[in-house]
C-alpha positions in Angstrom: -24.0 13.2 14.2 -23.5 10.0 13.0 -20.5 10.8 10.0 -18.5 13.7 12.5 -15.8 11.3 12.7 -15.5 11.4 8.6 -16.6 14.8 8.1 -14.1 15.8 10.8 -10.7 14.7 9.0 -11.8 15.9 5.3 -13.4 19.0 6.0 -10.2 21.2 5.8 -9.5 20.2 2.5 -8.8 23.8 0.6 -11.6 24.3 -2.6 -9.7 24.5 -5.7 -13.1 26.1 -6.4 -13.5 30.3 -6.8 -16.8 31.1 -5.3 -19.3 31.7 -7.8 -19.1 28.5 -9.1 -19.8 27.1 -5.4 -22.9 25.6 -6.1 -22.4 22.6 -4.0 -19.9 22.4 -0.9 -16.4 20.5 -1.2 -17.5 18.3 2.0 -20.5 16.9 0.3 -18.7 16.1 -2.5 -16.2 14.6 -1.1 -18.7 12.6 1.4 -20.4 11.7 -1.2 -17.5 10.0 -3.6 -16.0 8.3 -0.6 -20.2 6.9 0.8 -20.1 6.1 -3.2 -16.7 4.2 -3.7 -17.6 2.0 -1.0 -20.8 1.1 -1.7 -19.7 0.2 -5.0 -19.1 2.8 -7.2 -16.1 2.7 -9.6 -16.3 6.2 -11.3 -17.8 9.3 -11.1 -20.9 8.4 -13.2 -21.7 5.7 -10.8 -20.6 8.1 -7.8 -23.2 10.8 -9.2 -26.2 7.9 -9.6 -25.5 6.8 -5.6 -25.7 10.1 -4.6 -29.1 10.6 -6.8 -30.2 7.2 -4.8 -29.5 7.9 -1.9 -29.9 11.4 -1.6 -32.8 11.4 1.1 -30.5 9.3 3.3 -27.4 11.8 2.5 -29.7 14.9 3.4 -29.8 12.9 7.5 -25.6 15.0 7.4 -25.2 16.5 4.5 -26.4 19.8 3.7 -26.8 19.7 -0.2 -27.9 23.1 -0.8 -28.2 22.5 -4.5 -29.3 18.8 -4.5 -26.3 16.1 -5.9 -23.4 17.0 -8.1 -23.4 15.9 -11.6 -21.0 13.6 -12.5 -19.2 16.2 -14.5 -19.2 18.3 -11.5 -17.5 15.4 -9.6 -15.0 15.4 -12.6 -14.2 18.9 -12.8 -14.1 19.5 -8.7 -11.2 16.0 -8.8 -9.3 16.9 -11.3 -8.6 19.9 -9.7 -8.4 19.3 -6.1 -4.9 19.2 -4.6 -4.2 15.7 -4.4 -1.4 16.6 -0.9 -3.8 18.2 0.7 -6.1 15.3 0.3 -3.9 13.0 1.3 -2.5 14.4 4.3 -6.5 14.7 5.4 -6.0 10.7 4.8 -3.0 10.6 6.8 -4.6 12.0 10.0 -7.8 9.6 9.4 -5.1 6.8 9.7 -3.4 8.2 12.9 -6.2 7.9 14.2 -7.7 4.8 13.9 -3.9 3.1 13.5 -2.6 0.9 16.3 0.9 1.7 16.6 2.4 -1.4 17.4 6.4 -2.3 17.6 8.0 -4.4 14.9 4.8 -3.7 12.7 5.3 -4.4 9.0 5.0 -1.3 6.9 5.6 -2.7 2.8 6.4 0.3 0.8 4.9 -1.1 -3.2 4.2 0.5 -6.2 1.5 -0.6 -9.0 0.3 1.7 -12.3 -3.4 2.2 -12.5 -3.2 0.9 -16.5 -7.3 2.8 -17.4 -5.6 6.7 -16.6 -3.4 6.1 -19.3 -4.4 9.3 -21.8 -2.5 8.6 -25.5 -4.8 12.0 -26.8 -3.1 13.5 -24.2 0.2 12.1 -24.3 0.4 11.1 -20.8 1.2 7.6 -19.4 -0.7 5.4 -16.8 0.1 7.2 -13.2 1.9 4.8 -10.8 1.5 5.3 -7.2 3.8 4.1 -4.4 2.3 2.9 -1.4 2.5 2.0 2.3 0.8 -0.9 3.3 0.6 -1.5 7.1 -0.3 -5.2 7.2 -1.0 -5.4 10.8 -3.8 -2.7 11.3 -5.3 -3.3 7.1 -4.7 -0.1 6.3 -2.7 2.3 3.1 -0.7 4.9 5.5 -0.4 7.1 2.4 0.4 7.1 -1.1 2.2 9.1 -3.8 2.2 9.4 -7.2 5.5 8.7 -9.3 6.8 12.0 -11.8 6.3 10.6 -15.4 9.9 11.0 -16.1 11.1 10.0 -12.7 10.7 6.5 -11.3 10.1 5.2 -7.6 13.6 5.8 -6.3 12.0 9.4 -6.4 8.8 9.0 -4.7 9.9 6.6 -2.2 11.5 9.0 0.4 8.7 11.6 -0.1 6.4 8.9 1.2 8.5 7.6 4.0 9.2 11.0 4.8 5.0 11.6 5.4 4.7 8.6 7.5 5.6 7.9 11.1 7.5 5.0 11.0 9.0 4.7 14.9 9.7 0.9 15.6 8.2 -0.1 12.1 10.1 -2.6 10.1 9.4 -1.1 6.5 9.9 -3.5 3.3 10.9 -2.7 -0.1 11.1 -4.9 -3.4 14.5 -4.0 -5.4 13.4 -1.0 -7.0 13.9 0.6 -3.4 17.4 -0.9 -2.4 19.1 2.3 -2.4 21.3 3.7 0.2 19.9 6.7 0.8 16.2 5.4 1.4 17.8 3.3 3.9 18.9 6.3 5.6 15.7 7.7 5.3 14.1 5.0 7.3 17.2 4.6 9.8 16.3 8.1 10.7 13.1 7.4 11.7 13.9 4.9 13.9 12.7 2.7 12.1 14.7 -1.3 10.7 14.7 -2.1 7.0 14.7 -5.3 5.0 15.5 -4.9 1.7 15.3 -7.5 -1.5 18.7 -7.4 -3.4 18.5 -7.8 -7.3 19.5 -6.7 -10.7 19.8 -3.1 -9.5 22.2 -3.6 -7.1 24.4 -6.2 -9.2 27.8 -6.1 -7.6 26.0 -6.5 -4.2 23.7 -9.2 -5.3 26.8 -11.2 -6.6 28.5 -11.0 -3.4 25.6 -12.3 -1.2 25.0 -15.3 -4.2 28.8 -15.8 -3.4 28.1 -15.9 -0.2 25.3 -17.7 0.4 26.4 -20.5 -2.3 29.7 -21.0 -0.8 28.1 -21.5 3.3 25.6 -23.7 1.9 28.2 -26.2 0.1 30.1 -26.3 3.6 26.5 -26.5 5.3 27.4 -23.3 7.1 29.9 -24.6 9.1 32.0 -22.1 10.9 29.3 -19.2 9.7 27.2 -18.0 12.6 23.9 -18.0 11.7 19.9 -18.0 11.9 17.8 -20.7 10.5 13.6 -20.7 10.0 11.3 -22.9 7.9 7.9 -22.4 7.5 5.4 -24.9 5.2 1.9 -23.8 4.3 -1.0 -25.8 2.2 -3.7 -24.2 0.7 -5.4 -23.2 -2.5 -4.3 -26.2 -4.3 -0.6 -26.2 -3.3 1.8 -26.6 -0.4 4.4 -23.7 -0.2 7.4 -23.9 1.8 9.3 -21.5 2.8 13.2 -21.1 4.2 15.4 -18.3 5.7 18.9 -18.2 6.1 20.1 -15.3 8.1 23.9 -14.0 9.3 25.3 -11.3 11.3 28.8 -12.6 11.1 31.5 -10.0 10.8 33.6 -11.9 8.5 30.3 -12.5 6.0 29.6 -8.7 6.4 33.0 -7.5 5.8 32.8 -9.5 2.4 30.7 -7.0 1.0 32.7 -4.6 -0.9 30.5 -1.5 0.2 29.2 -3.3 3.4 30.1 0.0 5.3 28.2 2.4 3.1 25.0 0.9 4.5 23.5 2.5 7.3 23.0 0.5 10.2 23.5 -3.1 8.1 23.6 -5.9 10.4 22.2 -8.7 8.6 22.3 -10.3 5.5 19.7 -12.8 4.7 18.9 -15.8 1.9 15.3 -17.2 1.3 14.1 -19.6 -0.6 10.7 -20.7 -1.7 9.0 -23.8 -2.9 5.7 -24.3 -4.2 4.9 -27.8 -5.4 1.0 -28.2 -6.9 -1.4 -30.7 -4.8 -1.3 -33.5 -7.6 1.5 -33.2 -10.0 5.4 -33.5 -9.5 5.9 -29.9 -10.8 7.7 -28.1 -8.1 8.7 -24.4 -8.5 11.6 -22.9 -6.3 12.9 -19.1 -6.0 15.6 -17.3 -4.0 16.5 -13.8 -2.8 18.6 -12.1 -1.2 18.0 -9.3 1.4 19.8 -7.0 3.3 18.4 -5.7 6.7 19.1 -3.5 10.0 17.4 -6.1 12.1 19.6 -8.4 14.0 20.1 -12.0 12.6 16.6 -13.3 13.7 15.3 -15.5 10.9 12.1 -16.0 11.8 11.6 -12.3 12.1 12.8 -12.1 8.3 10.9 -14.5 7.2 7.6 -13.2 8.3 8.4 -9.6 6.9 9.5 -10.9 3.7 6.0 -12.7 3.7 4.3 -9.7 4.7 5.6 -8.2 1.9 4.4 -10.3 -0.9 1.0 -10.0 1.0 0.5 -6.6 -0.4 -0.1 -7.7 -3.9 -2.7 -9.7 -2.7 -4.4 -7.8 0.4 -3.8 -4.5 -1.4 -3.4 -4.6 -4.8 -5.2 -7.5 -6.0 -7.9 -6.2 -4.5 -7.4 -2.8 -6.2 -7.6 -4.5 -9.2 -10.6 -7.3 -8.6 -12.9 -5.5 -6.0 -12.3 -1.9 -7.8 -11.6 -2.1 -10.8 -8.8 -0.1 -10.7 -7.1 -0.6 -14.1 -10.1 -0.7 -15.8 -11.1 3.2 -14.6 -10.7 6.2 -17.5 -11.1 8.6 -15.0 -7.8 10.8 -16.5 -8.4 14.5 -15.9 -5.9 16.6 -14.0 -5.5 14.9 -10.5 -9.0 12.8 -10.9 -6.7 9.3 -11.3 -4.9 10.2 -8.2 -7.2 11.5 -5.9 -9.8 8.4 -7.2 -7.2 6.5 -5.9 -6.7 7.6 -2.5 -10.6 7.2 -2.2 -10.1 3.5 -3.0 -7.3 2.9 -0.8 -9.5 5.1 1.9 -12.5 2.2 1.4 -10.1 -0.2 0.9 -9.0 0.0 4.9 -12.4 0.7 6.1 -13.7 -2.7 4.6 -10.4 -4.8 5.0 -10.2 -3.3 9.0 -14.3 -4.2 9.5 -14.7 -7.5 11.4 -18.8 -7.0 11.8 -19.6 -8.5 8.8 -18.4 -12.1 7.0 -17.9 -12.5 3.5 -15.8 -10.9 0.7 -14.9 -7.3 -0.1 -17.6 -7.1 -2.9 -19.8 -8.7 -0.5 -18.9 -5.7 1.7 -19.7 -3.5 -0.9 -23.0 -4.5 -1.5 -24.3 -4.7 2.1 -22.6 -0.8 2.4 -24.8 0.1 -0.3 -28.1 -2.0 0.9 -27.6 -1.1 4.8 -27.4 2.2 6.2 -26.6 1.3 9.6 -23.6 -0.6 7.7 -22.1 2.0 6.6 -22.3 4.8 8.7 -20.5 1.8 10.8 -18.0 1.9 8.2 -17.7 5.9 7.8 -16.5 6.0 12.2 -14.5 2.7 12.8 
Protein backbone atom coordinates (compact mmCIF):
# COMPACT_ATOMS: atom_id res chain seq x y z
CA UNK A 1 0.00 0.00 0.00
CA UNK A 2 1.03 3.15 -1.02
CA UNK A 3 1.13 5.15 2.84
CA UNK A 4 2.72 1.60 4.83
CA UNK A 5 5.80 3.50 5.20
CA UNK A 6 3.64 6.38 7.32
CA UNK A 7 1.11 4.17 8.71
CA UNK A 8 4.06 1.93 9.82
CA UNK A 9 5.86 4.44 12.29
CA UNK A 10 2.51 6.06 13.89
CA UNK A 11 0.37 3.17 14.23
CA UNK A 12 1.63 2.23 17.76
CA UNK A 13 0.68 5.35 19.16
CA UNK A 14 -1.40 4.29 22.56
CA UNK A 15 -5.36 5.77 22.27
CA UNK A 16 -5.85 8.05 25.09
CA UNK A 17 -9.43 6.99 23.94
CA UNK A 18 -11.64 4.29 26.19
CA UNK A 19 -13.49 2.25 23.78
CA UNK A 20 -16.94 3.17 23.46
CA UNK A 21 -16.20 6.38 22.36
CA UNK A 22 -13.97 4.71 19.45
CA UNK A 23 -15.93 5.80 16.74
CA UNK A 24 -13.13 6.44 14.43
CA UNK A 25 -9.49 4.74 14.72
CA UNK A 26 -6.38 6.80 16.14
CA UNK A 27 -4.41 5.92 12.76
CA UNK A 28 -6.91 7.66 10.61
CA UNK A 29 -6.89 10.41 12.55
CA UNK A 30 -3.66 10.82 12.86
CA UNK A 31 -3.12 10.15 8.88
CA UNK A 32 -5.42 12.34 8.31
CA UNK A 33 -4.04 15.67 10.34
CA UNK A 34 -0.54 14.97 9.15
CA UNK A 35 -2.18 14.33 4.86
CA UNK A 36 -3.97 17.70 6.12
CA UNK A 37 -1.02 19.83 7.64
CA UNK A 38 0.80 19.33 4.59
CA UNK A 39 -1.50 20.04 2.12
CA UNK A 40 -2.18 23.16 3.86
CA UNK A 41 -4.12 22.95 6.71
CA UNK A 42 -3.37 25.15 9.73
CA UNK A 43 -5.92 23.84 12.37
CA UNK A 44 -8.19 21.38 13.04
CA UNK A 45 -11.21 23.02 11.26
CA UNK A 46 -9.21 23.16 8.14
CA UNK A 47 -7.81 19.48 8.91
CA UNK A 48 -11.56 18.22 9.30
CA UNK A 49 -12.70 20.12 5.78
CA UNK A 50 -9.48 18.12 3.88
CA UNK A 51 -10.41 15.13 5.21
CA UNK A 52 -14.28 15.80 4.12
CA UNK A 53 -12.50 16.68 0.55
CA UNK A 54 -10.68 14.19 0.15
CA UNK A 55 -12.31 11.47 1.74
CA UNK A 56 -12.86 9.24 -1.44
CA UNK A 57 -9.05 9.44 -1.98
CA UNK A 58 -8.40 8.73 1.98
CA UNK A 59 -10.83 5.55 1.75
CA UNK A 60 -7.76 4.06 -1.24
CA UNK A 61 -5.72 3.29 2.86
CA UNK A 62 -7.71 4.31 5.23
CA UNK A 63 -10.39 2.44 6.70
CA UNK A 64 -12.83 5.23 8.06
CA UNK A 65 -15.47 3.09 9.57
CA UNK A 66 -17.51 6.08 10.57
CA UNK A 67 -16.63 8.55 7.71
CA UNK A 68 -14.13 11.79 8.76
CA UNK A 69 -13.72 13.06 12.29
CA UNK A 70 -15.23 16.28 13.18
CA UNK A 71 -13.06 18.89 13.84
CA UNK A 72 -14.08 18.75 17.51
CA UNK A 73 -13.25 15.20 17.43
CA UNK A 74 -9.75 16.08 16.13
CA UNK A 75 -9.64 18.55 19.08
CA UNK A 76 -10.68 16.34 21.80
CA UNK A 77 -8.58 13.10 20.42
CA UNK A 78 -5.07 15.98 20.41
CA UNK A 79 -5.49 17.41 23.34
CA UNK A 80 -5.38 14.21 24.91
CA UNK A 81 -2.97 12.16 23.08
CA UNK A 82 0.40 11.69 24.90
CA UNK A 83 2.52 14.03 23.25
CA UNK A 84 6.05 11.43 24.13
CA UNK A 85 4.60 8.83 22.76
CA UNK A 86 3.93 10.79 19.68
CA UNK A 87 7.01 11.99 19.42
CA UNK A 88 9.12 9.13 19.84
CA UNK A 89 6.87 7.53 16.81
CA UNK A 90 8.54 10.79 15.11
CA UNK A 91 11.82 9.95 16.21
CA UNK A 92 11.87 6.44 14.58
CA UNK A 93 10.25 8.13 11.22
CA UNK A 94 13.59 10.22 11.34
CA UNK A 95 15.98 7.27 11.91
CA UNK A 96 14.84 6.13 9.23
CA UNK A 97 14.97 8.37 6.57
CA UNK A 98 18.19 10.32 8.39
CA UNK A 99 21.60 10.04 6.80
CA UNK A 100 23.90 9.74 9.54
CA UNK A 101 26.72 11.61 8.47
CA UNK A 102 30.03 12.59 10.63
CA UNK A 103 30.54 16.18 11.67
CA UNK A 104 26.78 16.82 10.76
CA UNK A 105 25.36 19.96 12.43
CA UNK A 106 22.62 19.30 14.89
CA UNK A 107 21.36 23.21 16.32
CA UNK A 108 19.51 22.62 19.35
CA UNK A 109 16.82 26.17 19.31
CA UNK A 110 13.91 27.15 21.03
CA UNK A 111 10.93 29.51 19.76
CA UNK A 112 7.23 30.02 21.70
CA UNK A 113 4.23 29.31 19.48
CA UNK A 114 2.76 33.07 20.61
CA UNK A 115 -1.50 31.73 19.24
CA UNK A 116 -1.51 28.77 22.34
CA UNK A 117 -1.18 31.31 24.74
CA UNK A 118 -4.67 30.79 26.95
CA UNK A 119 -5.14 34.05 29.46
CA UNK A 120 -8.93 32.34 30.31
CA UNK A 121 -6.92 29.72 31.36
CA UNK A 122 -4.01 31.17 32.85
CA UNK A 123 -1.55 29.48 30.86
CA UNK A 124 1.39 31.03 28.74
CA UNK A 125 2.37 30.51 25.05
CA UNK A 126 4.21 26.82 25.16
CA UNK A 127 7.92 27.05 23.92
CA UNK A 128 9.41 24.11 22.35
CA UNK A 129 13.09 23.26 22.10
CA UNK A 130 14.23 21.80 19.02
CA UNK A 131 16.88 19.82 17.05
CA UNK A 132 17.42 20.93 13.75
CA UNK A 133 19.69 18.62 11.65
CA UNK A 134 20.67 20.98 8.83
CA UNK A 135 22.31 18.54 6.64
CA UNK A 136 19.41 15.92 6.08
CA UNK A 137 16.29 19.08 6.52
CA UNK A 138 14.90 17.50 9.14
CA UNK A 139 13.55 18.34 13.25
CA UNK A 140 15.11 15.13 15.12
CA UNK A 141 12.71 15.77 17.95
CA UNK A 142 11.27 18.37 20.05
CA UNK A 143 10.22 19.14 23.54
CA UNK A 144 8.16 21.30 25.18
CA UNK A 145 9.66 23.79 28.02
CA UNK A 146 7.72 23.35 31.91
CA UNK A 147 5.92 26.87 32.29
CA UNK A 148 7.94 27.53 35.34
CA UNK A 149 11.06 26.04 34.12
CA UNK A 150 13.11 27.40 31.23
CA UNK A 151 15.38 25.63 28.44
CA UNK A 152 18.30 24.83 30.64
CA UNK A 153 15.60 22.14 31.66
CA UNK A 154 14.40 20.71 28.50
CA UNK A 155 17.57 20.84 26.76
CA UNK A 156 19.21 17.52 28.17
CA UNK A 157 15.84 15.67 27.95
CA UNK A 158 16.03 16.35 24.18
CA UNK A 159 19.71 15.55 23.68
CA UNK A 160 19.16 12.69 25.80
CA UNK A 161 16.25 11.35 22.94
CA UNK A 162 18.51 11.86 20.12
CA UNK A 163 21.48 10.01 18.73
CA UNK A 164 23.96 12.33 18.49
CA UNK A 165 27.36 10.03 17.64
CA UNK A 166 29.87 12.22 15.63
CA UNK A 167 27.35 15.20 15.51
CA UNK A 168 28.63 18.61 16.30
CA UNK A 169 25.47 20.01 18.19
CA UNK A 170 24.99 23.95 18.52
CA UNK A 171 23.41 25.96 21.19
CA UNK A 172 22.69 29.83 21.45
CA UNK A 173 23.56 31.05 25.20
CA UNK A 174 20.66 29.98 26.89
CA UNK A 175 22.35 26.42 26.55
CA UNK A 176 26.04 27.27 27.73
CA UNK A 177 25.87 25.27 30.78
CA UNK A 178 28.30 22.72 31.98
CA UNK A 179 26.36 20.04 32.42
CA UNK A 180 24.60 20.04 28.87
CA UNK A 181 28.03 19.94 27.69
CA UNK A 182 28.49 16.86 29.43
CA UNK A 183 25.45 15.53 28.15
CA UNK A 184 26.64 15.86 24.61
CA UNK A 185 30.37 14.81 25.48
CA UNK A 186 28.76 11.58 26.50
CA UNK A 187 27.36 10.94 23.44
CA UNK A 188 30.22 11.27 21.61
CA UNK A 189 29.31 13.90 20.21
CA UNK A 190 31.63 17.92 19.94
CA UNK A 191 29.89 21.05 21.05
CA UNK A 192 30.10 24.73 20.14
CA UNK A 193 28.70 26.85 22.33
CA UNK A 194 27.82 30.89 22.04
CA UNK A 195 29.16 32.64 25.28
CA UNK A 196 26.99 35.64 26.63
CA UNK A 197 25.27 37.41 29.48
CA UNK A 198 24.68 34.12 31.17
CA UNK A 199 27.95 33.06 31.55
CA UNK A 200 29.36 36.73 32.44
CA UNK A 201 32.70 35.92 34.21
CA UNK A 202 33.48 33.63 31.17
CA UNK A 203 32.37 35.96 28.54
CA UNK A 204 34.73 38.71 30.11
CA UNK A 205 37.65 36.57 30.01
CA UNK A 206 37.42 35.50 26.29
CA UNK A 207 36.54 39.63 25.48
CA UNK A 208 39.91 39.93 27.42
CA UNK A 209 41.22 37.67 25.56
CA UNK A 210 40.34 38.04 22.29
CA UNK A 211 40.81 42.08 22.54
CA UNK A 212 44.20 41.78 23.94
CA UNK A 213 45.60 39.08 20.73
CA UNK A 214 43.98 41.21 18.39
CA UNK A 215 45.89 44.59 19.53
CA UNK A 216 49.23 42.48 19.27
CA UNK A 217 47.73 40.91 15.94
CA UNK A 218 47.98 37.55 17.55
CA UNK A 219 51.44 37.43 17.67
CA UNK A 220 52.83 34.66 19.83
CA UNK A 221 48.99 33.13 20.15
CA UNK A 222 48.74 29.98 18.10
CA UNK A 223 45.82 30.13 16.24
CA UNK A 224 43.13 29.45 13.38
CA UNK A 225 42.00 32.02 10.96
CA UNK A 226 38.69 31.80 8.27
CA UNK A 227 36.84 34.47 6.37
CA UNK A 228 34.02 34.00 4.44
CA UNK A 229 31.97 36.97 2.26
CA UNK A 230 28.59 36.35 0.86
CA UNK A 231 26.18 38.84 -1.38
CA UNK A 232 22.71 38.39 -1.66
CA UNK A 233 19.32 39.66 -0.91
CA UNK A 234 20.34 43.14 -1.07
CA UNK A 235 23.58 42.99 1.08
CA UNK A 236 27.07 41.59 1.25
CA UNK A 237 27.73 39.79 4.59
CA UNK A 238 31.10 38.96 5.70
CA UNK A 239 31.92 36.81 8.00
CA UNK A 240 35.37 36.08 10.22
CA UNK A 241 36.57 33.39 12.77
CA UNK A 242 39.25 33.51 15.08
CA UNK A 243 39.98 30.31 16.75
CA UNK A 244 42.78 29.02 19.57
CA UNK A 245 43.73 25.97 21.25
CA UNK A 246 46.71 27.47 23.02
CA UNK A 247 47.29 26.31 26.47
CA UNK A 248 48.29 29.52 27.87
CA UNK A 249 44.83 31.21 26.32
CA UNK A 250 42.91 28.19 27.86
CA UNK A 251 44.42 28.26 31.14
CA UNK A 252 43.31 31.99 31.31
CA UNK A 253 39.93 30.99 31.92
CA UNK A 254 39.28 30.89 35.51
CA UNK A 255 37.00 27.64 35.34
CA UNK A 256 38.64 26.48 31.94
CA UNK A 257 38.95 23.02 33.71
CA UNK A 258 35.32 22.63 34.67
CA UNK A 259 34.53 22.21 31.07
CA UNK A 260 34.34 18.91 29.76
CA UNK A 261 36.51 18.17 26.97
CA UNK A 262 37.18 22.20 26.12
CA UNK A 263 39.69 22.57 23.59
CA UNK A 264 38.94 25.63 21.81
CA UNK A 265 37.89 28.89 22.25
CA UNK A 266 36.70 30.83 19.37
CA UNK A 267 35.84 34.79 18.24
CA UNK A 268 33.50 35.69 15.26
CA UNK A 269 32.63 38.61 13.84
CA UNK A 270 30.10 39.64 11.35
CA UNK A 271 29.53 42.39 8.90
CA UNK A 272 26.67 43.16 6.92
CA UNK A 273 26.97 46.34 4.82
CA UNK A 274 23.52 47.18 2.62
CA UNK A 275 24.01 47.03 -1.45
CA UNK A 276 23.73 51.03 -1.73
CA UNK A 277 24.25 52.91 1.42
CA UNK A 278 27.41 53.26 3.65
CA UNK A 279 25.45 51.79 6.67
CA UNK A 280 27.50 48.82 7.77
CA UNK A 281 26.42 46.66 10.76
CA UNK A 282 29.11 44.49 12.72
CA UNK A 283 28.53 41.85 15.63
CA UNK A 284 30.82 39.56 17.72
CA UNK A 285 30.63 36.42 19.79
CA UNK A 286 32.27 34.35 21.56
CA UNK A 287 32.15 30.50 21.70
CA UNK A 288 33.52 27.80 23.35
CA UNK A 289 33.89 24.28 21.71
CA UNK A 290 35.32 20.61 22.06
CA UNK A 291 36.36 20.64 18.39
CA UNK A 292 39.98 21.22 17.76
CA UNK A 293 41.07 24.80 16.64
CA UNK A 294 39.76 24.41 12.99
CA UNK A 295 38.23 27.76 12.14
CA UNK A 296 36.68 27.05 9.16
CA UNK A 297 34.90 24.20 10.82
CA UNK A 298 33.52 26.82 13.41
CA UNK A 299 32.58 29.10 11.16
CA UNK A 300 30.35 26.90 9.14
CA UNK A 301 28.55 25.51 12.51
CA UNK A 302 28.12 28.87 13.85
CA UNK A 303 26.41 29.59 10.42
CA UNK A 304 24.46 26.57 10.51
CA UNK A 305 23.18 27.64 13.49
CA UNK A 306 21.70 30.91 12.68
CA UNK A 307 20.17 28.89 9.62
CA UNK A 308 17.55 27.44 11.85
CA UNK A 309 15.66 30.58 12.32
CA UNK A 310 15.33 30.75 8.87
CA UNK A 311 15.03 27.05 7.46
CA UNK A 312 13.11 26.14 10.54
CA UNK A 313 11.47 28.63 12.22
CA UNK A 314 10.73 31.22 9.86
CA UNK A 315 9.15 28.84 8.07
CA UNK A 316 7.15 27.77 11.07
CA UNK A 317 5.98 31.02 11.28
CA UNK A 318 5.48 32.15 7.33
CA UNK A 319 4.46 28.78 5.70
CA UNK A 320 2.39 27.58 8.95
CA UNK A 321 1.21 30.00 10.58
CA UNK A 322 2.47 28.85 13.70
CA UNK A 323 1.99 31.85 16.02
CA UNK A 324 -1.10 32.72 14.62
CA UNK A 325 -2.80 28.99 15.65
CA UNK A 326 -5.40 29.03 18.96
CA UNK A 327 -5.31 25.49 18.94
CA UNK A 328 -4.72 25.48 23.16
CA UNK A 329 -6.39 22.46 24.63
CA UNK A 330 -4.50 19.95 26.73
CA UNK A 331 -1.49 18.76 24.52
CA UNK A 332 -3.35 20.02 21.07
CA UNK A 333 -0.39 23.05 20.83
CA UNK A 334 2.27 20.47 21.19
CA UNK A 335 1.31 17.68 19.33
CA UNK A 336 0.09 20.39 16.34
CA UNK A 337 3.49 21.09 16.52
CA UNK A 338 5.29 18.03 15.93
CA UNK A 339 2.85 17.57 12.96
CA UNK A 340 4.32 20.76 11.54
CA UNK A 341 7.80 20.03 12.06
CA UNK A 342 6.79 16.27 10.72
CA UNK A 343 5.61 18.23 7.18
CA UNK A 344 8.15 20.58 7.66
CA UNK A 345 10.97 17.81 6.81
CA UNK A 346 8.98 16.00 4.30
CA UNK A 347 8.69 19.25 2.12
CA UNK A 348 12.13 20.85 3.06
CA UNK A 349 13.97 17.04 2.28
CA UNK A 350 11.69 16.74 -1.31
CA UNK A 351 13.82 17.68 -4.27
CA UNK A 352 10.93 16.48 -6.98
CA UNK A 353 9.36 19.46 -7.13
CA UNK A 354 10.70 23.41 -7.63
CA UNK A 355 9.24 26.28 -5.94
CA UNK A 356 8.45 27.41 -2.34
CA UNK A 357 7.16 25.56 0.73
CA UNK A 358 3.58 27.02 0.11
CA UNK A 359 4.03 26.17 -3.29
CA UNK A 360 4.63 22.65 -1.95
CA UNK A 361 1.69 22.84 -0.04
CA UNK A 362 -0.53 23.51 -2.69
CA UNK A 363 0.66 20.92 -5.25
CA UNK A 364 0.34 18.22 -1.96
CA UNK A 365 -3.17 19.22 -1.81
CA UNK A 366 -3.92 19.33 -5.81
CA UNK A 367 -1.71 16.06 -6.63
CA UNK A 368 -2.24 12.84 -5.26
CA UNK A 369 0.63 11.19 -6.70
CA UNK A 370 2.50 14.17 -4.84
CA UNK A 371 1.84 13.40 -1.85
CA UNK A 372 1.71 9.95 -1.30
CA UNK A 373 5.43 10.81 -2.71
CA UNK A 374 5.67 12.89 0.25
CA UNK A 375 3.99 10.41 2.88
CA UNK A 376 7.27 7.46 1.92
CA UNK A 377 10.45 9.60 1.10
Amino acid sequence: MASAALLEHFATVPDPRVNRTRRHKLIDILAIAICAVIGGANNWVEVAKFGEAKEAWLRAFLELPNGIPSHDTFGRVFARLDPEAFSRCFAAWVEAVREATKGQVVAIDGKSVRGSRDSVRGRAAIHMVSAWAAHNRLTLGQVKVDEKSNEITAIPELLQALDLAGCIVTIDAMGCQRAIAQEIVEQEADYVLAVKANQAGLQEELEDLFQAAQQYEFQGVPHDYARTVEKGHGRIETRECWATSDRSCLGYLSKGAQWPELRTVAMVRRQRRLLGREETTEEVAYYISSLEADASRILEAVRTHWSVESSLHWSLDVTFREDDCRVRIGHGPENLCLIRRFALSLLKRDTSKKGSLNTKRLLAAWDHDYLFQLLNQ
